[in-house]
Structures are given as C-alpha cells and as structure tokens.
C-alpha positions, -999 to +999 in steps of 0.1 A: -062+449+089-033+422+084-044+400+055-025+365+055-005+358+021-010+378-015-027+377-042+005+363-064+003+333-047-009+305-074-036+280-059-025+246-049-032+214-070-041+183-056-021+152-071-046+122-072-035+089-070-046+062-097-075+037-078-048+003-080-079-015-074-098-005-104-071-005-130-063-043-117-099-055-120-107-036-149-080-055-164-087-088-150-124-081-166-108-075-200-086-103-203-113-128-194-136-111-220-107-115-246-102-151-234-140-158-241-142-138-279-106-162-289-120-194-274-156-190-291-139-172-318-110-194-326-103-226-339-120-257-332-101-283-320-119-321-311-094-331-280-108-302-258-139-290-250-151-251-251-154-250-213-113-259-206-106-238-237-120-211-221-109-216-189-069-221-201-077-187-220-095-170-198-064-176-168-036-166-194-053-137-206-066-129-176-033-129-157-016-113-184-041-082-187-040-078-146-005-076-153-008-045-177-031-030-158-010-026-129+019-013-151-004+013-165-011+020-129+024+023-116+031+040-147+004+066-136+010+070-103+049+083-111+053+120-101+059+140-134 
C-alpha cells in the first residue's frame, strides 16, 4: 500500500484576513459615540445648539476613528 506524504509533515495554517468592513464601521460607530459623550459632556457654549455640536463632532470624530480603524486593519492584514 503506497501512502501519500509522512507523518513529519506539519499541518497547514490558514492565514485569515481582517473583515475591512467591520473594523471601518466599528470605528465609524466609536467615533460617533465619542462625538456624542464630548458634545453632551463638554462645555456649553450659547452660539450653537447641542444638535450642530453634535453633528460637527460627531463628523470629525467620526472620520477620524474610520480612519484608525482602517490603519489597524491594514496594519493587521500585513503578512508577519
């Protein structure tokens, strides 16, 4: 009986890839919840009201987070 390869031969590993998707919503998500805790959290200020606060806050913090999570992502997907 012929057998096909030995028994020295260490199993294979199957790289997985990082879901892009995930990490950039996941940040997106984050940075709009840390836009909403420093615009409730933060300082008053009479000229503008909470809702554009939030929304200014909520796009820059947004933006920035999507950002970082698609460096961690990138980052992640590098092959050692």
């Amino acid at each position: 009986m012929d057998y096909v390869g030995s028994a020295s031969e260490k199993p294979r590993t199957a790289r997985r890839n990082p879901n892009f998707t995930a990490f950039l919503l996941g940040g997106a998500v984050g940075g709009l919840l840390i836009g909403l805790l420093i615009s409730v959290l933060g300082p008053v200020d009479a000229s503008y009201d909470l809702s554009s606060v939030l929304g200014f806050l909520g796009l820059i913090c947004g933006s920035l987070s999507l950002l970082v999570g698609d460096l961690v992502a990138v980052l992640l997907d590098r092959p050692p």
